[in-house]
N, C-alpha and C positions, 0 to 999 in steps of 0.2 A: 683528740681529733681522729678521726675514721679516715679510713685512704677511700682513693679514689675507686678503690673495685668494690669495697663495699658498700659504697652512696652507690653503685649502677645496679649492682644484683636489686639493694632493699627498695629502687626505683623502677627495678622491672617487675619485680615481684608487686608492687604499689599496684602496676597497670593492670595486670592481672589477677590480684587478690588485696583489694586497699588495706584491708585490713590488717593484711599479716606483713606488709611492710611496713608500716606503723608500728606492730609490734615488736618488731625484730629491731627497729627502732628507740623507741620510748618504755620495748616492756609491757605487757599484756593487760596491768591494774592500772592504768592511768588515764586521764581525761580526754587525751589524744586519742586515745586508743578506742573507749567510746563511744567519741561525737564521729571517728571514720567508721565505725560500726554501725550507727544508726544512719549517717548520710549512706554509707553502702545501702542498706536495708531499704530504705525511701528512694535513693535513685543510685544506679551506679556510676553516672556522672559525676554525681558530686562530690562521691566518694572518691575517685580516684584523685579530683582536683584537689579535696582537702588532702589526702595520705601525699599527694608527691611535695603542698605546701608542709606541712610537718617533718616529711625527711629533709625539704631542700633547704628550709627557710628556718625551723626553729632547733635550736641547739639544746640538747637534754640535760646538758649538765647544768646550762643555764636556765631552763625551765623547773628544774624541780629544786633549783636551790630558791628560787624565790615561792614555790609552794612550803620551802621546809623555814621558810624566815617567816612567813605567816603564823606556822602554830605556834 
């Protein structure tokens, strides 16, 4: 579980650069990382909306253990 200063920094940085709080996030090679890439790239609305849903909303460790029970 990440403290509460680092969910603010990777949510300010979301608003200002969606993509790299995502990263800083989930990690630079994953699917999160980018579909806020490409919504940045198309609009930067979207972008932002999806990067602050990904830091706020989905949890990494529970995200990529259910991509690592698929292979």
């Amino acid at each position: 579980m990440t403290s509460g200063c680092c969910i603010f920094c990777e949510i300010l940085l979301a608003i200002l650069l969606p993509p790299l709080g995502v990263c800083l996030r989930h990690g630079c090679c994953t699917v999160e990382f980018f579909i806020c890439l490409v919504l940045t790239i198309l609009g930067y609305i979207p972008g932002i909306i999806y990067a602050l849903y990904a830091i706020a909303c989905l949890d990494p460790d529970r995200v990529r253990g259910d991509y690592y029970q698929l292979a």
